[in-house]
Phi, psi and omega in degrees: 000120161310156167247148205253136202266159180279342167244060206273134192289250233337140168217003159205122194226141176222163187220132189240174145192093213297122158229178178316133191310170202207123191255316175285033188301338167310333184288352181257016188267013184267315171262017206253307209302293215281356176262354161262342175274003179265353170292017166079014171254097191253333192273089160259115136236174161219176202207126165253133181230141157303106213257136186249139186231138177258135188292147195224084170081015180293163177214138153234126184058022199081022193221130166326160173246118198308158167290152184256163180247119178212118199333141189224156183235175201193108173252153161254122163222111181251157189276205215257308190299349205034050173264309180259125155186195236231123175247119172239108161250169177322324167220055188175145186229153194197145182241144136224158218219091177250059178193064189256149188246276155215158172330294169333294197287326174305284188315295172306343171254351169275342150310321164295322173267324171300298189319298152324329180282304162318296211299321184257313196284004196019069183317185179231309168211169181238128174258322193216130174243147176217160181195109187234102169241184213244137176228119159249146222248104204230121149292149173286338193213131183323140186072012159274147173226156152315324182310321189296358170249002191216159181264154185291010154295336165255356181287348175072233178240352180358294154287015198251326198251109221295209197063170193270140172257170174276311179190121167230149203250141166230154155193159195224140155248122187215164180245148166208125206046246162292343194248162190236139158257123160255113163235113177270149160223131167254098154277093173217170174270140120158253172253125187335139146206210151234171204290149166326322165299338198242349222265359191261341183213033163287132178315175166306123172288129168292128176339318179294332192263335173297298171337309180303156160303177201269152186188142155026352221260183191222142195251180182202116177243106177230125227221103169256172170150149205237106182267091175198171201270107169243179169276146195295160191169106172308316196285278192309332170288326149336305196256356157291310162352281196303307138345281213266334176295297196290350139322298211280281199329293177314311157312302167316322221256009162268331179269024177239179133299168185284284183328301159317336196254011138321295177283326153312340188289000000 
């Protein structure tokens, strides 16, 4: 069982997971909606937004064929705090969360919400699982720097070059087996936030990381995923999870200090 830090860095974590497309999925939200509100998921909306598709060798009249615009429909189901909640489009399901507890406690509910979802639509295969959080990274305590929470491989020139700074980026891409890792460090001045792809339909941040004043910090993104094609399977998704967590848990646990998971405990 994880253990949850008192002063756990995490301030967003999301989980996704692509299947075959469901093109009438609206016809099925009479039976997916009331089994996520006993799952403690009472806020449904929807939103239809326009999703841009790019041509893939298509020619008409001898001209490429421009990209298009088409319509996409996107439910929502969220809990009562608007910490948590459950994102469903035509091929893909996504849990994200700015109330994370432990891996353990993440997993059972986004498994809980794939399950309800099989149950009615029988998927059919899973093409891609992803699983990414967000760490901020703010010293704590007077007369602290970053250096003292991140090892200097990610620190840039951050500290070296003179000036008001803007930004400094470190980012690593590795493959391990089948899975791809991205792990970023974002060094800048002012106030938590998220990345733009993630900042439109993201839960509330909790307040202890918004609140503080604007200052120095470093965000930590460590982004797995396993892209291939399987026969649909609770159990085989389990264990890509689990799998792409202990990529991310490692990745963490190379960019912090002794000291940060000191202070953090």
């Amino acid at each position: 069982m994880g253990t949850k830090l008192s002063k756990a860095p995490v301030y967003f974590t999301v989980v996704q997971a692509q299947f075959n497309p469901i093109l009438n999925l609206d016809s099925y939200l009479s039976a997916i909606q009331p089994k996520m509100r006993d799952a403690h998921f009472p806020d449904f909306q929807s939103e239809v937004f326009q999703r841009l598709i790019l041509p893939f060798g298509g020619m008409e009249g001898g001209q490429v064929s421009p990209p298009a615009l088409a319509p996409q429909s996107r439910y929502t189901f969220g809990d009562i705090a608007g910490r948590t909640s459950f994102t469903l489009e035509s091929n893909s399901l996504a849990l994200q969360t700015t109330d994370y507890d432990t891996f353990e406690t993440f997993l059972a509910t986004f498994l809980k919400g794939l399950g309800i979802l099989h149950e009615a639509l029988r998927l059919d295969f899973i093409e891609r699982i992803g699983l990414r959080y967000l760490d901020a990274v703010l010293p704590l305590n007077n007369g602290e720097s970053l250096s003292d929470y991140l090892v200097p491989e990610v620190l840039g020139l951050s500290g070296r070059i003179k000036g008001k700074l803007q930004h400094s980026v470190s980012e690593t891409v590795s493959m391990v087996g089948s899975s791809q890792l991205v792990t970023r460090v974002l060094i800048r001045e002012g106030h938590i936030g998220l990345p733009v792809e993630l900042a439109p339909h993201a839960p509330t941040i909790d307040p202890r990381f918004t609140q503080q004043e604007a200052s120095l910090h470093a965000i930590m993104d460590n982004d797995a995923s396993i892209t291939q094609r399987e026969i649909f399977s609770l159990d085989k998704v389990t264990s890509h999870l689990n799998s792409l967590h202990e990529e991310i848990k490692k990745a963490f646990e190379a960019t912090v200090t002794d000291h940060a998971r000191a202070t953090w405990a």
